[in-house]
Chimera marker file (.cmm) of the C-alpha trace (Angstrom):
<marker_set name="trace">
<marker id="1" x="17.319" y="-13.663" z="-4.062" r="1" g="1" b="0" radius="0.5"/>
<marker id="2" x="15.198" y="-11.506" z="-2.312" r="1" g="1" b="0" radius="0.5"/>
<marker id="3" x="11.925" y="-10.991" z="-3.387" r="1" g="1" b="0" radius="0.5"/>
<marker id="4" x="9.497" y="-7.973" z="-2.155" r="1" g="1" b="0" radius="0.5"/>
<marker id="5" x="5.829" y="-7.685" z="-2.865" r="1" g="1" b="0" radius="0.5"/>
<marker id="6" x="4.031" y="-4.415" z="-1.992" r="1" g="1" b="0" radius="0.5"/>
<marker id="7" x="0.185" y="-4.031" z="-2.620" r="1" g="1" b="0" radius="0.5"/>
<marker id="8" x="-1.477" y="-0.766" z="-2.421" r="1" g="1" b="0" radius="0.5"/>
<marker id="9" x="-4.611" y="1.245" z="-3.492" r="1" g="1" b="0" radius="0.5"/>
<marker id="10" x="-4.491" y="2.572" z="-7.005" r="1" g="1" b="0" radius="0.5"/>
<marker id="11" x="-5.154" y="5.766" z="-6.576" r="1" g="1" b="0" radius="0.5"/>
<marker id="12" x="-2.996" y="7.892" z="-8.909" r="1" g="1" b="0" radius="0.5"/>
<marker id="13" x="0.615" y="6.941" z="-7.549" r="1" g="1" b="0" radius="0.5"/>
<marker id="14" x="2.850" y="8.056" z="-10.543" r="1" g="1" b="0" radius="0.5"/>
<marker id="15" x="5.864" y="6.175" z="-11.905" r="1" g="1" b="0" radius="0.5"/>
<marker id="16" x="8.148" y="8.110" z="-10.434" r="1" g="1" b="0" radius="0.5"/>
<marker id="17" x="6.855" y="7.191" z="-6.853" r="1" g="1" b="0" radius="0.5"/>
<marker id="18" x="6.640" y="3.917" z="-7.740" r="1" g="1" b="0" radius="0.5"/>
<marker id="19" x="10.072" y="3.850" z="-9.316" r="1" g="1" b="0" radius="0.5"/>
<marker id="20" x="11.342" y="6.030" z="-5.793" r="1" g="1" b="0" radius="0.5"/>
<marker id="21" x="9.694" y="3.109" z="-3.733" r="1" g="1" b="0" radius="0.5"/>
<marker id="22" x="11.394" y="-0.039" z="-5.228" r="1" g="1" b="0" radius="0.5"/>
<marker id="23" x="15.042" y="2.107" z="-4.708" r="1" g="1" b="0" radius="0.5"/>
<marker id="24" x="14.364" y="2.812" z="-1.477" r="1" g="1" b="0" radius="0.5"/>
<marker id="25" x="13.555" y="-1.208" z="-0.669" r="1" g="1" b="0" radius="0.5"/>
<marker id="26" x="16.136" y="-1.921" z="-2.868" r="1" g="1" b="0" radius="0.5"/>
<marker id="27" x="18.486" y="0.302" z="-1.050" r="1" g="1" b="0" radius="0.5"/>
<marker id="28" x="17.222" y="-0.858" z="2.293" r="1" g="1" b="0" radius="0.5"/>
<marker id="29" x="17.560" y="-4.633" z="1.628" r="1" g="1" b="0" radius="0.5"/>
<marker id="30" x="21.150" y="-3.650" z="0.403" r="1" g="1" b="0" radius="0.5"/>
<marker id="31" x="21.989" y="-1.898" z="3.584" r="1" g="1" b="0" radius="0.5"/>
<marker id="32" x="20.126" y="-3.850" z="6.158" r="1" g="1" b="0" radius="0.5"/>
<marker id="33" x="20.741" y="-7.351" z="4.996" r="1" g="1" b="0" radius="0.5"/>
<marker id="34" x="23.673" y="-6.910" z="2.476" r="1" g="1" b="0" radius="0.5"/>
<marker id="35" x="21.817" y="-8.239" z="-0.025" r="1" g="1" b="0" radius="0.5"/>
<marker id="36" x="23.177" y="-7.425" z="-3.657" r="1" g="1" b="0" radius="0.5"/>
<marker id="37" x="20.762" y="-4.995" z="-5.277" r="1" g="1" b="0" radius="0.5"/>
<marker id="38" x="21.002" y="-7.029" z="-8.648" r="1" g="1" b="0" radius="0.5"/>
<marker id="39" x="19.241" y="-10.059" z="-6.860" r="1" g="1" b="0" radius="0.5"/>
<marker id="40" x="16.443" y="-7.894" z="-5.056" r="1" g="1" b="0" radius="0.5"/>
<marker id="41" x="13.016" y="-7.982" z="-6.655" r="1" g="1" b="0" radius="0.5"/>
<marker id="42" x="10.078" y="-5.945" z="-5.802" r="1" g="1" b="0" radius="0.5"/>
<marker id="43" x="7.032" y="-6.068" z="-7.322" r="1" g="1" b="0" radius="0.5"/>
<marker id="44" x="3.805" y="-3.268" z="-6.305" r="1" g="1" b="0" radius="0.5"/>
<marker id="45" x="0.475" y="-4.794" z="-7.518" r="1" g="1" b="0" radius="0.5"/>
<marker id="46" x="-2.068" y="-1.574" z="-7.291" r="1" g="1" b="0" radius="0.5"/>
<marker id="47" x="-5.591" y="-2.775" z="-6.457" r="1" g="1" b="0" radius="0.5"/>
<marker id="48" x="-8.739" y="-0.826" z="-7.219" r="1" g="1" b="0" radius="0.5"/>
<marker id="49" x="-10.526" y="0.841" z="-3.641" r="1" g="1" b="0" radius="0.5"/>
<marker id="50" x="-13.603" y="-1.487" z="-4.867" r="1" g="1" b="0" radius="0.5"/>
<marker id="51" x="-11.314" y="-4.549" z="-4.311" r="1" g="1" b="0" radius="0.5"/>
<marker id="52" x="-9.508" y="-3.926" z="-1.022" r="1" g="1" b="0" radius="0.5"/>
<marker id="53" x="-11.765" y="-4.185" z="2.366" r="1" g="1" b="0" radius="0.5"/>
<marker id="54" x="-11.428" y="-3.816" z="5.734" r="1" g="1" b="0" radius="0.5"/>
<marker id="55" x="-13.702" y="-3.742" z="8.714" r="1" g="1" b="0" radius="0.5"/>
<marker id="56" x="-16.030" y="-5.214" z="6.381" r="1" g="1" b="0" radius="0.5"/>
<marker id="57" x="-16.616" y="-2.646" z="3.663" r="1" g="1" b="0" radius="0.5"/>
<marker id="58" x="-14.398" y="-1.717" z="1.033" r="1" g="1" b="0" radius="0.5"/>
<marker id="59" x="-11.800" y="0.934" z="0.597" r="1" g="1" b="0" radius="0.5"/>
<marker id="60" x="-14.101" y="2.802" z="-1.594" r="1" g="1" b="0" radius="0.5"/>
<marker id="61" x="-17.350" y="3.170" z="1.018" r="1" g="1" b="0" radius="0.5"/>
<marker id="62" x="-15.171" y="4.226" z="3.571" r="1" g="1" b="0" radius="0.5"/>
<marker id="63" x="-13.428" y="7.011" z="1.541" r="1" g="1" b="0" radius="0.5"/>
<marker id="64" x="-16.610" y="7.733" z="0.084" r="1" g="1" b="0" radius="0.5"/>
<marker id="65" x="-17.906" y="8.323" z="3.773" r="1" g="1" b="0" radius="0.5"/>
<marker id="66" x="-20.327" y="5.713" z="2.711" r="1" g="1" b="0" radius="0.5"/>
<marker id="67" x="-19.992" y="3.894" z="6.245" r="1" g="1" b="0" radius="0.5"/>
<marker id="68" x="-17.790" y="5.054" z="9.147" r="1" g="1" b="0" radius="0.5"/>
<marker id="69" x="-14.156" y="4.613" z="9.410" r="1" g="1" b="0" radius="0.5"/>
<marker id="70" x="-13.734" y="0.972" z="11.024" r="1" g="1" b="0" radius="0.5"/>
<marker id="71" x="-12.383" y="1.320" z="14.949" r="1" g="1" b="0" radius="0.5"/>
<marker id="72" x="-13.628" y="5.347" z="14.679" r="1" g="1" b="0" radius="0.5"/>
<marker id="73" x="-16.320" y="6.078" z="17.611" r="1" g="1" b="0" radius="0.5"/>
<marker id="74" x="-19.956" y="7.142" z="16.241" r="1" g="1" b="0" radius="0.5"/>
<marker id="75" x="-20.159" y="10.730" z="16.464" r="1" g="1" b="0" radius="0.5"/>
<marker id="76" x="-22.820" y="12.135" z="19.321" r="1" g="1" b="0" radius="0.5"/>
<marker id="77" x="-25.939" y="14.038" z="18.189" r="1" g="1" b="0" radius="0.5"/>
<marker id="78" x="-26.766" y="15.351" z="21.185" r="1" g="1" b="0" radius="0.5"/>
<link id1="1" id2="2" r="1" g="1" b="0" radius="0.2"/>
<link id1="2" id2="3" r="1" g="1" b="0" radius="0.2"/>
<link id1="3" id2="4" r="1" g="1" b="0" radius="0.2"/>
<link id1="4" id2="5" r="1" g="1" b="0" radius="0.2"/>
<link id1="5" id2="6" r="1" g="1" b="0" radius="0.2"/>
<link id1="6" id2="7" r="1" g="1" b="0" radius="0.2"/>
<link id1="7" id2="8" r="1" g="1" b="0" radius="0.2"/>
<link id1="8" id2="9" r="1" g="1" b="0" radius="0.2"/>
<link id1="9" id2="10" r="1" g="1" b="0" radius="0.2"/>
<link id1="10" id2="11" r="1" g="1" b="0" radius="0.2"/>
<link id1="11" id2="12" r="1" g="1" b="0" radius="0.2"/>
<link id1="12" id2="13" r="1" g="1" b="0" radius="0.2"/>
<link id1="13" id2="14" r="1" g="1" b="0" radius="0.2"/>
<link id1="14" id2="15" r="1" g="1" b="0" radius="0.2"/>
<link id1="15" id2="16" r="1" g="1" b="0" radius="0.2"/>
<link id1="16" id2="17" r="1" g="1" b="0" radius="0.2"/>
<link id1="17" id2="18" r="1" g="1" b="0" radius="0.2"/>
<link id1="18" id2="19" r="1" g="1" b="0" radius="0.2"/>
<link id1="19" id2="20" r="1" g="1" b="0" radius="0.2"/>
<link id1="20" id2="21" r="1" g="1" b="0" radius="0.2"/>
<link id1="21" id2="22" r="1" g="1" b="0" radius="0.2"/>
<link id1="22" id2="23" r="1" g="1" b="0" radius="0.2"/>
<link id1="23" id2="24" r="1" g="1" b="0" radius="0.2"/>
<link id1="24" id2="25" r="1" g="1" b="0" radius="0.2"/>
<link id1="25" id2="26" r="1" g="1" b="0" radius="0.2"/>
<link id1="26" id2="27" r="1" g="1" b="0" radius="0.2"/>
<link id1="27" id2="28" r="1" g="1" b="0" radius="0.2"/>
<link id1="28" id2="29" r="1" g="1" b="0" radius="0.2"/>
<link id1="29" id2="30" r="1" g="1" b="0" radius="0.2"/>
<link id1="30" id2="31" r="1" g="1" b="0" radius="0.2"/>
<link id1="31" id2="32" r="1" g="1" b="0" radius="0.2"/>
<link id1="32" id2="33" r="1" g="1" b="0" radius="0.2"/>
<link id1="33" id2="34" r="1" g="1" b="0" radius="0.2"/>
<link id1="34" id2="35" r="1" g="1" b="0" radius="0.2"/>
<link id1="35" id2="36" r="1" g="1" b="0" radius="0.2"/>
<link id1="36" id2="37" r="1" g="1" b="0" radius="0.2"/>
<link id1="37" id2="38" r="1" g="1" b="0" radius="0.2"/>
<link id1="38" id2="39" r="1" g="1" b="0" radius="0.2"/>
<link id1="39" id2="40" r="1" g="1" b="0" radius="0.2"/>
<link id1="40" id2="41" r="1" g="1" b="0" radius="0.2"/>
<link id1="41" id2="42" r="1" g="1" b="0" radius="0.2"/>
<link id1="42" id2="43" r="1" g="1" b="0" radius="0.2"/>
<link id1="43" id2="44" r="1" g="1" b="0" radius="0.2"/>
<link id1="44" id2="45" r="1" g="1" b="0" radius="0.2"/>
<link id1="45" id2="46" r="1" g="1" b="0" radius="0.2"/>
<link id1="46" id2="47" r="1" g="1" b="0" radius="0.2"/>
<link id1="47" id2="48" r="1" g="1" b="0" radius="0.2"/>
<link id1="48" id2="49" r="1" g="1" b="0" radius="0.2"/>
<link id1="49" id2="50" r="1" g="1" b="0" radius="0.2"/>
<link id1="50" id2="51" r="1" g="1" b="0" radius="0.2"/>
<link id1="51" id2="52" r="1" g="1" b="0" radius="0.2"/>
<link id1="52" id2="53" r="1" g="1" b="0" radius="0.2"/>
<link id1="53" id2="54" r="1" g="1" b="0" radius="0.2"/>
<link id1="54" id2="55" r="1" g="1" b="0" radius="0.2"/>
<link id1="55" id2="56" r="1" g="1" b="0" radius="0.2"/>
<link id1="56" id2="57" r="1" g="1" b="0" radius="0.2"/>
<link id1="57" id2="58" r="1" g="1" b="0" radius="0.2"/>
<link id1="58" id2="59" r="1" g="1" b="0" radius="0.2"/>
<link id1="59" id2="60" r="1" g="1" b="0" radius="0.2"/>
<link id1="60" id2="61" r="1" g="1" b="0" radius="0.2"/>
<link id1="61" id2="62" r="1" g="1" b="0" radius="0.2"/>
<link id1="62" id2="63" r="1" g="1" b="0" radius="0.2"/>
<link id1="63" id2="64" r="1" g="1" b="0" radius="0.2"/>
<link id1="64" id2="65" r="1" g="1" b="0" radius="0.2"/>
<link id1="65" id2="66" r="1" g="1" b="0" radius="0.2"/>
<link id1="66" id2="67" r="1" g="1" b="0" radius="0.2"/>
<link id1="67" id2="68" r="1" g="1" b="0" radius="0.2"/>
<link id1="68" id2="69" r="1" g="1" b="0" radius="0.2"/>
<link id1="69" id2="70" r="1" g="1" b="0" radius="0.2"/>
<link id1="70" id2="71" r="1" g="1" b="0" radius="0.2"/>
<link id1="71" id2="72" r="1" g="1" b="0" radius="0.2"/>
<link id1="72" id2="73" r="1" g="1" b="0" radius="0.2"/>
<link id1="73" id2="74" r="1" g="1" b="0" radius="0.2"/>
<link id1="74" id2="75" r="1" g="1" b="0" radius="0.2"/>
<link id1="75" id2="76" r="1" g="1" b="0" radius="0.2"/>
<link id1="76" id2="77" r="1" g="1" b="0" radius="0.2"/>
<link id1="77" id2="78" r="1" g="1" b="0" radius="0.2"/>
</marker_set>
């Protein structure tokens, strides 16, 4: 029984996306591994921007512009 667990930001996705997404895995798992679509599970778990991190400040500062974009070069002044 596969089972598929997708996290991502909640920033609006609709249910149809999210409804598109788990056919497409579903479809994917199906035609990849053969698995029987009425065994496949997927679940998407959408976490707030002030809960996800990365470089060491969260989602929300860096879309914010709050702090720069971690692995982005510092832009020049001169």
């Amino acid at each position: 029984m596969p089972f598929v667990s997708i996290r991502i930001t909640r920033e609006g996705n609709t249910a149809e996306q999210k409804a598109q997404v788990i056919r497409e895995v579903t479809e994917t798992l199906e035609r990849v591994l053969h698995k029987p679509p009425e065994w496949t599970h997927v679940v998407i778990e959408e976490v707030d921007t002030d809960n996800w991190g990365f470089g060491g400040h969260t989602t929300t500062a860096v879309r914010q512009g709050l702090v720069p974009m971690p692995g982005s070069q510092p832009k020049n002044s001169g």
